[in-house]
One Martini backbone bead per residue (centre of mass of N, CA, C, O) as a GRO file, in nm:
protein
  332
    1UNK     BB    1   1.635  -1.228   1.377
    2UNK     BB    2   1.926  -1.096   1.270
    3UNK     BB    3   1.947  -1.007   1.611
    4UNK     BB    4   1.732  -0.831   1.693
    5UNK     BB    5   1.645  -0.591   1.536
    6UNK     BB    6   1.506  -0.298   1.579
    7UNK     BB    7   1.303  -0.044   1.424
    8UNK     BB    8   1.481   0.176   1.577
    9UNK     BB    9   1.756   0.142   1.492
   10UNK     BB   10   1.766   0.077   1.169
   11UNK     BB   11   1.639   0.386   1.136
   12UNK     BB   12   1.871   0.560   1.248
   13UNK     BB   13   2.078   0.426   1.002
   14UNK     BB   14   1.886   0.524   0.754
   15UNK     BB   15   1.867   0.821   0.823
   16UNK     BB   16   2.209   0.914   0.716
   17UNK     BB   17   2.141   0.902   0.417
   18UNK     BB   18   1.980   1.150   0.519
   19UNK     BB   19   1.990   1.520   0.486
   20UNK     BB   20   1.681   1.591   0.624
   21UNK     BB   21   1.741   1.357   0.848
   22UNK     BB   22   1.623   1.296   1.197
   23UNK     BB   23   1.504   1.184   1.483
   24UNK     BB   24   1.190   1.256   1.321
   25UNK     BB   25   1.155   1.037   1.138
   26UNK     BB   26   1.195   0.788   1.329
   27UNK     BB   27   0.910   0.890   1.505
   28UNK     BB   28   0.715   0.857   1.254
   29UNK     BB   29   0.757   0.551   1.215
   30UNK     BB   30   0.680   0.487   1.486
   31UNK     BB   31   0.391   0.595   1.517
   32UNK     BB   32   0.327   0.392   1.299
   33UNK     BB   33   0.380   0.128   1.433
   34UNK     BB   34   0.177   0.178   1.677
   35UNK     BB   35  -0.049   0.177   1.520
   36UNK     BB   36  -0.009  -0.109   1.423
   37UNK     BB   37  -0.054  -0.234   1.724
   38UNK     BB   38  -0.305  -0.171   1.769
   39UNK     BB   39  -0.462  -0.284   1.575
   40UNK     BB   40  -0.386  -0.567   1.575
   41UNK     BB   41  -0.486  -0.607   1.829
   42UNK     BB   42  -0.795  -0.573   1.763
   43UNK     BB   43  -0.811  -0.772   1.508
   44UNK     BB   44  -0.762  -1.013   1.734
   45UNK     BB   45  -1.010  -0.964   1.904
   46UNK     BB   46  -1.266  -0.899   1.676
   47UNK     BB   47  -1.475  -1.143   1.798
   48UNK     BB   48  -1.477  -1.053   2.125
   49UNK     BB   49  -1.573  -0.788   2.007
   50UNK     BB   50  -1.775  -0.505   1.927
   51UNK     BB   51  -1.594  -0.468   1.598
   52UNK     BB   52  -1.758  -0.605   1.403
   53UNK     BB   53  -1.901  -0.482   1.078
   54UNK     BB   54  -2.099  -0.248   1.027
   55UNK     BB   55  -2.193   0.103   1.104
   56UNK     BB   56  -2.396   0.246   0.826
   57UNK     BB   57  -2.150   0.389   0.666
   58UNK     BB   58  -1.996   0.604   0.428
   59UNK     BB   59  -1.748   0.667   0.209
   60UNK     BB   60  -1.651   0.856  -0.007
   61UNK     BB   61  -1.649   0.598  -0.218
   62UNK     BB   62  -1.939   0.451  -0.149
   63UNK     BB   63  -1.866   0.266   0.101
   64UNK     BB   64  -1.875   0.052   0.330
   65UNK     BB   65  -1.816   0.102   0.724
   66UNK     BB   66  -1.606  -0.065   0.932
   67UNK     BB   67  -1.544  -0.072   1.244
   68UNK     BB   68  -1.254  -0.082   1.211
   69UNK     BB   69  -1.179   0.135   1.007
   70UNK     BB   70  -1.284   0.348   1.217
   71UNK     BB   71  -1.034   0.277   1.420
   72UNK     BB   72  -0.796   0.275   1.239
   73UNK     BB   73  -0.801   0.581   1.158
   74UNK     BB   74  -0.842   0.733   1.442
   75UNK     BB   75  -0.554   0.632   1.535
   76UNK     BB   76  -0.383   0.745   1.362
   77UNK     BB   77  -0.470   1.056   1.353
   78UNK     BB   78  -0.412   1.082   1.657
   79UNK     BB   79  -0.098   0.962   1.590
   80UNK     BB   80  -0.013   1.228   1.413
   81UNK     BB   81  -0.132   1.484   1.596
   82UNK     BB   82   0.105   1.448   1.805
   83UNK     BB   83   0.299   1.516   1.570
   84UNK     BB   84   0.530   1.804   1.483
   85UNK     BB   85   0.635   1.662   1.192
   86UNK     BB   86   0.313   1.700   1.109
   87UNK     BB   87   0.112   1.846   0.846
   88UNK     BB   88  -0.072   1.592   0.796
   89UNK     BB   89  -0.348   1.419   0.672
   90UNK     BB   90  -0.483   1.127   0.462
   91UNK     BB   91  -0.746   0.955   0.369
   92UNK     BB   92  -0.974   0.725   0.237
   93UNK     BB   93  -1.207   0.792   0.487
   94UNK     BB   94  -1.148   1.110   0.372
   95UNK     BB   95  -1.223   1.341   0.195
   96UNK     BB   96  -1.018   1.563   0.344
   97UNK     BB   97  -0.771   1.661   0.463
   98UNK     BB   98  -0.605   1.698   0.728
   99UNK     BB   99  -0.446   1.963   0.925
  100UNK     BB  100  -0.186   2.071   1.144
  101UNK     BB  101  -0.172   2.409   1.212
  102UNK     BB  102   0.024   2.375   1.483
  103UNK     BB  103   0.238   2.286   1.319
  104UNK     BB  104   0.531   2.438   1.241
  105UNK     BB  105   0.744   2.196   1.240
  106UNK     BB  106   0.719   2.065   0.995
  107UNK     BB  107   0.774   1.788   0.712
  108UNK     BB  108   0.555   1.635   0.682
  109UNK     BB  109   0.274   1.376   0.510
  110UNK     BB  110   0.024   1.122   0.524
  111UNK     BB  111  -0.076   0.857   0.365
  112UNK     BB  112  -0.370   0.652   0.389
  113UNK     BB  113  -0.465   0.295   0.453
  114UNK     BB  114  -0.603   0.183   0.726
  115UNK     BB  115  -0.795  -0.060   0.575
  116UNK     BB  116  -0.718  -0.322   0.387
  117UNK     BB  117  -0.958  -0.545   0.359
  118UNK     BB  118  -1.227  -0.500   0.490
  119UNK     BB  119  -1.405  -0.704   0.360
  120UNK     BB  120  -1.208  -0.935   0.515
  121UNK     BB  121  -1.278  -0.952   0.824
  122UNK     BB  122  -1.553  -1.140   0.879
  123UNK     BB  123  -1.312  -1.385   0.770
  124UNK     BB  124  -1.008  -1.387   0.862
  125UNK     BB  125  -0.843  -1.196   0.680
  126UNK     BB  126  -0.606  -1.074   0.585
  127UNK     BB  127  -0.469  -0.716   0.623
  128UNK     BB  128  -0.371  -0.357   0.583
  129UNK     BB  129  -0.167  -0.073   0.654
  130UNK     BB  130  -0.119   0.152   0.424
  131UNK     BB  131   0.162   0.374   0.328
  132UNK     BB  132   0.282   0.729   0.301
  133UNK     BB  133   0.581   0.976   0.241
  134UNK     BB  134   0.604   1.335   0.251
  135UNK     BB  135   0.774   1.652   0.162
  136UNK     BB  136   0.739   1.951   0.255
  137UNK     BB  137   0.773   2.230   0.061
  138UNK     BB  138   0.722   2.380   0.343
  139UNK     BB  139   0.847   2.437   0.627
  140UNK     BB  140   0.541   2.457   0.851
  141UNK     BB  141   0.359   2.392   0.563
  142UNK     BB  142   0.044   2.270   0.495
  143UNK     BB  143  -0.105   2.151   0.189
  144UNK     BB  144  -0.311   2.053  -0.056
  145UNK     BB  145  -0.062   2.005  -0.229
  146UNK     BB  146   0.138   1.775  -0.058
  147UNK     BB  147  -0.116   1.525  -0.166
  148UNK     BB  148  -0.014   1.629  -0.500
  149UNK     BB  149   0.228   1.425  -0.570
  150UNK     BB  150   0.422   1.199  -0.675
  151UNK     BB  151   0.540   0.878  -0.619
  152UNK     BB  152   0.848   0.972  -0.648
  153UNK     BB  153   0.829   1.162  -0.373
  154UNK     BB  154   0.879   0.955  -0.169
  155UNK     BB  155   1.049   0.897   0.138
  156UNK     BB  156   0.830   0.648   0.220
  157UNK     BB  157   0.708   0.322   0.225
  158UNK     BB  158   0.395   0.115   0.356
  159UNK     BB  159   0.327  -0.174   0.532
  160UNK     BB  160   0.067  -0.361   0.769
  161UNK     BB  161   0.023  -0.715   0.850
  162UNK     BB  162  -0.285  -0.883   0.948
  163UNK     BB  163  -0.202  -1.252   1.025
  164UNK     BB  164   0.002  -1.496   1.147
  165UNK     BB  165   0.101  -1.213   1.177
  166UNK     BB  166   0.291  -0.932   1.197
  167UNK     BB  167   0.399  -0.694   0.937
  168UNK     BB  168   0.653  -0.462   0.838
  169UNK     BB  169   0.680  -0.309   0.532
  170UNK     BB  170   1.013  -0.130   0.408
  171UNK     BB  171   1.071   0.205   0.242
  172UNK     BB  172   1.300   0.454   0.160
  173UNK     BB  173   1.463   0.397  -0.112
  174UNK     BB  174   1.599   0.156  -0.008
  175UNK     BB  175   1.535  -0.090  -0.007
  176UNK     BB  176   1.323  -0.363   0.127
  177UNK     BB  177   1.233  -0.425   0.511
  178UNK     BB  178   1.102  -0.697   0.738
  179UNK     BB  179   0.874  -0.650   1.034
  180UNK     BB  180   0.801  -0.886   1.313
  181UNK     BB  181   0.595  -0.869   1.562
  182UNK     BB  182   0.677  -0.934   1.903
  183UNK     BB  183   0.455  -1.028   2.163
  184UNK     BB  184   0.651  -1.013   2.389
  185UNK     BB  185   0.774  -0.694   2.319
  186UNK     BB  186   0.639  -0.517   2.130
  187UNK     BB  187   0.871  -0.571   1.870
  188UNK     BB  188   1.016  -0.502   1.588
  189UNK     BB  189   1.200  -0.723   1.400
  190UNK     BB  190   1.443  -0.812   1.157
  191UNK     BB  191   1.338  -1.055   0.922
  192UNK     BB  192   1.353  -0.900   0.606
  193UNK     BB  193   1.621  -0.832   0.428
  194UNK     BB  194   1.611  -0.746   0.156
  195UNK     BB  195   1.371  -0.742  -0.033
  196UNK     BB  196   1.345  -0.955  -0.343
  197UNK     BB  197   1.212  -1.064  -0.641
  198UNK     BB  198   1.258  -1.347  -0.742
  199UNK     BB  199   1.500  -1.573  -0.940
  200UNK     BB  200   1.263  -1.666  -1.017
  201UNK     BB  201   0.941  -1.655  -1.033
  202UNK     BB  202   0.644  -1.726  -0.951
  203UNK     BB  203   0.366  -1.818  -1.104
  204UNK     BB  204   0.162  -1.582  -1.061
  205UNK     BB  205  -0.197  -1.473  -1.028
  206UNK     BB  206  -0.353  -1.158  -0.952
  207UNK     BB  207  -0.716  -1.152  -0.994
  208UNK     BB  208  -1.035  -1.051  -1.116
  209UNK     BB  209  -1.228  -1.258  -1.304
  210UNK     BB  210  -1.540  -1.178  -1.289
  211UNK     BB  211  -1.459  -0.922  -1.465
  212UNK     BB  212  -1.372  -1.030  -1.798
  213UNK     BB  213  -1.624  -0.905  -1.956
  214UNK     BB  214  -1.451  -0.576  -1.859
  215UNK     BB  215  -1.240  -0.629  -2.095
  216UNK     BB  216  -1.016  -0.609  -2.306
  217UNK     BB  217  -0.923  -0.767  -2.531
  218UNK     BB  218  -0.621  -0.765  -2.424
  219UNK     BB  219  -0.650  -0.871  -2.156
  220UNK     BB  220  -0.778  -1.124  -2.224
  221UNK     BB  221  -0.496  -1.224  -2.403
  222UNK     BB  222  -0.355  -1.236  -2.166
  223UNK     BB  223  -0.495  -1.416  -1.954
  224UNK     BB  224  -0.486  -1.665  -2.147
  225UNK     BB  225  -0.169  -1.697  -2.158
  226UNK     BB  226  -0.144  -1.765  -1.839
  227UNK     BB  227  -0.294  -2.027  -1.896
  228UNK     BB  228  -0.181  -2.139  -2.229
  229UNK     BB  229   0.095  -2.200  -2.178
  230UNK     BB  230   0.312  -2.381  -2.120
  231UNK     BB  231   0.372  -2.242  -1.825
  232UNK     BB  232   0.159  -2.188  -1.639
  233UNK     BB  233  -0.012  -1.994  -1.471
  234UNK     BB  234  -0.140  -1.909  -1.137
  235UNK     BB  235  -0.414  -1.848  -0.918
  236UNK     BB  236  -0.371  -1.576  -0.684
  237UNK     BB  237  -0.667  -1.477  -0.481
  238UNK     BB  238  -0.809  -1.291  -0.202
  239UNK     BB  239  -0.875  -0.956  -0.208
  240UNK     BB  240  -0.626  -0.862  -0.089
  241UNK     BB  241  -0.404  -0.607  -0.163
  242UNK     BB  242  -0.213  -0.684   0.032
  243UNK     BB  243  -0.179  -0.959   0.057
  244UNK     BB  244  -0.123  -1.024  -0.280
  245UNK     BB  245   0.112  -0.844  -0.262
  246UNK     BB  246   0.291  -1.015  -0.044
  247UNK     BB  247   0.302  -1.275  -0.176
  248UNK     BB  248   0.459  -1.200  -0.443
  249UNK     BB  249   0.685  -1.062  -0.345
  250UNK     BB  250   0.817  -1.338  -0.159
  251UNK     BB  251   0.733  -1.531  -0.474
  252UNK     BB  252   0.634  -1.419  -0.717
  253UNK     BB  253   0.431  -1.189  -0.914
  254UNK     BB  254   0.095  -1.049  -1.028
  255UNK     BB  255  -0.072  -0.790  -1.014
  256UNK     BB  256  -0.417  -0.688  -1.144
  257UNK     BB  257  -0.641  -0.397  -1.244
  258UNK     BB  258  -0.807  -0.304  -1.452
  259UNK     BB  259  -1.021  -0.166  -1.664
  260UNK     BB  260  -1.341  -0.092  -1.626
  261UNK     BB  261  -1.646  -0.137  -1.905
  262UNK     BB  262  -1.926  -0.146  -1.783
  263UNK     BB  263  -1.893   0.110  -1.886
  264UNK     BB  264  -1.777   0.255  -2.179
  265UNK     BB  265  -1.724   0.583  -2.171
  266UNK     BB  266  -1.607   0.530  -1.832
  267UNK     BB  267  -1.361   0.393  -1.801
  268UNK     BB  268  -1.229   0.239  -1.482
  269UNK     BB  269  -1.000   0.225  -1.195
  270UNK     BB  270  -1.001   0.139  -0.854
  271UNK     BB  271  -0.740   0.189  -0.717
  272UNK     BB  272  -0.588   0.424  -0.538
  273UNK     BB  273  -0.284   0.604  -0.590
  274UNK     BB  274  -0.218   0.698  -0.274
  275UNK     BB  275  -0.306   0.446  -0.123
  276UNK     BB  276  -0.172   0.250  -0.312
  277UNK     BB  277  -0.007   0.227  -0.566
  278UNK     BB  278   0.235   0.406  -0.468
  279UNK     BB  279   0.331   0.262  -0.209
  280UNK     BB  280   0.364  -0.038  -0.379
  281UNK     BB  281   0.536   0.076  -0.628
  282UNK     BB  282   0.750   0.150  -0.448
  283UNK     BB  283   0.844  -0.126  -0.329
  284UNK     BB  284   0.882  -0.255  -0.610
  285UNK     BB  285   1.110  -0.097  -0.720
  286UNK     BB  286   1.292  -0.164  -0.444
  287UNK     BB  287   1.260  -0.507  -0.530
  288UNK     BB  288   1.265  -0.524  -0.853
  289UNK     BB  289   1.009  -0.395  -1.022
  290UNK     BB  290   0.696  -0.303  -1.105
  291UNK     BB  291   0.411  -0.008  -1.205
  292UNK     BB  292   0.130   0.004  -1.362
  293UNK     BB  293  -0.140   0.116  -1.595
  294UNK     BB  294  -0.043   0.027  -1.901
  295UNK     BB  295   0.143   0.288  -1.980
  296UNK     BB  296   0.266   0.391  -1.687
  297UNK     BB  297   0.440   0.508  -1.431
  298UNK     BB  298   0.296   0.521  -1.140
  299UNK     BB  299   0.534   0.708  -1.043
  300UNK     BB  300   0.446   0.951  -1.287
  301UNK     BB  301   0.217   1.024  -1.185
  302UNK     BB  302  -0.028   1.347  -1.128
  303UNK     BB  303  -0.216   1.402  -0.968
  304UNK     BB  304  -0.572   1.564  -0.943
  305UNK     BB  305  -0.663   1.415  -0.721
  306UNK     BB  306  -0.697   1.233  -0.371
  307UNK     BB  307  -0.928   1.014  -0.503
  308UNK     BB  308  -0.765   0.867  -0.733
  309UNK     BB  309  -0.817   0.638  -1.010
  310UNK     BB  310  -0.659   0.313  -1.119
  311UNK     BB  311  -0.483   0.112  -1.251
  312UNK     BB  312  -0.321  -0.222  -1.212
  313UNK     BB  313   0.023  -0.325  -1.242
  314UNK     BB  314   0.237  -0.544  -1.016
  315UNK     BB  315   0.555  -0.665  -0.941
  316UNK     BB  316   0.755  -0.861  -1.182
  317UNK     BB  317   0.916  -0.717  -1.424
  318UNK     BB  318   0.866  -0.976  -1.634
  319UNK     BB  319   0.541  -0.957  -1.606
  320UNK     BB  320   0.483  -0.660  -1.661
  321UNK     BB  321   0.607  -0.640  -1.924
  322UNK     BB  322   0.444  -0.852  -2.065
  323UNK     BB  323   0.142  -0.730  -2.032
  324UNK     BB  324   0.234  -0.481  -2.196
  325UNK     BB  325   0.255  -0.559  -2.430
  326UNK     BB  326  -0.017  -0.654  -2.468
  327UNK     BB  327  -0.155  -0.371  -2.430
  328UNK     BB  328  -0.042  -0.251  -2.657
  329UNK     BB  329  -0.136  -0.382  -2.901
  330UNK     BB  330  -0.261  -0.348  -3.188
  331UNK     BB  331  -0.404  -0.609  -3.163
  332UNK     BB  332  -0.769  -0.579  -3.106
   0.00000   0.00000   0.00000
């Protein structure tokens, strides 16, 4: 694995190249890791232990709420509330921000999605935890604006994939790096050094057909286009947006999720610009991809609130420019 770098090294190592990161950022990535060796550890066992099913709550987006969800989220923010280098944290699973008011040294603040795909957590499938950090405007006064910054403000972005191993692919800004728990020493080790999407890529698709009554005219010949031209591309997808984004990232491929026309006057997009979108753009343009929601990159976007939806285009840069091209076309 690489020499058996551990992501303790890797980190101390990568932010050298930042004038504001000191021993402080590695403790916050750290914290960030350990959080998600517990989840892992919890997610492995759910099968024997009373944790699978749902809670019988719903959370802010009006979904129902799985006992891991809410075991993962109260992990994170619980070690989040102990680093003094934190002034804050968001989660998908909370109306709104937590802010740490005594930590007066802070310089971050994290949002995440405790439990991504957690819709398929009872039938063991992929899940995984996102995450991104941004820097607080005012160091040591963390405040509800500080939640709602570009995701090109974001100073580190990742996920943790709980799956047939547990793997964290992160990027800090430069190249994005995966490190895989190897739970005889319970340390996260570098696996996948500068992960790029390949070239060529895969021809791969994952997005939900079920939904293609509900698309615009652009978007079904899109579609059609990827099934029906020289070369068709195939259809992966499996319902988990870690899961799909991860297979895309290491073999190639675009996943998108449209505006949904269900509501016809109110089309909206599914998933959340703060929670998903934004940290898994940070690693696709950083792996040589591409990010958009249909006509901006998403990482251009403005958030107005903190659980605002977004349509989502995402994957190996050719293939989302081709997307968009589709998309843009004044022929409706």
């Amino acid at each position: 694995m690489n020499g058996n770098l551990q992501l303790q090294h890797f980190i101390l190592n990568e932010q050298k190249k930042f004038p504001y990161a000191k021993g402080d950022f590695t403790l916050l990535i750290l914290d960030i890791a350990l959080a998600g060796k517990i989840i892992s550890s919890e997610v492995n066992k759910a099968g024997l232990i009373e944790i699978l099913g749902l809670t019988g709550k719903e959370n802010i987006q009006g979904e129902q709420v799985q006992k891991l969800d809410e075991f993962s989220n109260s992990t994170l923010v619980n070690i989040l509330s102990r680093n003094e280098t934190v002034g804050g944290c968001a989660s998908e699973e909370m109306a709104d921000a937590v802010l740490f008011e005594k930590h007066t040294k802070a310089k971050y603040c994290v949002i995440f999605d405790p439990l991504d795909g957690s819709s398929n957590i009872d039938v063991n499938v992929s899940i995984g935890t996102i995450f991104s950090i941004y820097k607080l405007s005012n160091e040591g006064e963390c405040s509800e604006k500080d939640f709602l910054k570009k995701g090109e403000e974001q100073v580190a972005a990742g996920y943790i994939i709980y799956g047939s191993s547990t793997m964290l692919v992160l990027t800090t800004g430069e190249g994005v790096h995966g490190f895989t728990l190897d739970p005889s020493l319970g340390e996260f080790l570098l696996s996948h050094p500068d992960i790029k999407y390949p070239e060529p890529p895969k021809r791969y698709y994952s997005v939900n057909e079920g939904n293609f009554k509900y698309w615009d005219k652009n978007v079904k010949k899109y579609v059609d286009h990827l099934k029906n031209n020289e070369k068709p591309f195939s259809l992966r997808y499996i319902g988990s947006l870690v899961s799909d984004f991860h297979r895309n990232l290491i073999y190639g491929g675009i996943f998108f999720y449209p505006l949904d026309y269900k509501n016809p006057e109110k089309p909206k997009g599914k998933l959340r610009l703060m929670y998903e979108a934004n940290p898994l753009a940070l690693i696709s343009k950083n792996a040589g991809g591409l990010a958009s929601d249909g006509k901006n990159d998403i990482l251009s976007l403005k958030p107005e609130e903190l659980h605002q939806r977004v349509p989502l285009y995402i994957g190996a840069k050719s293939f989302v420019e081709e997307a968009l091209a589709f998309l843009n076309s004044e022929e409706k």
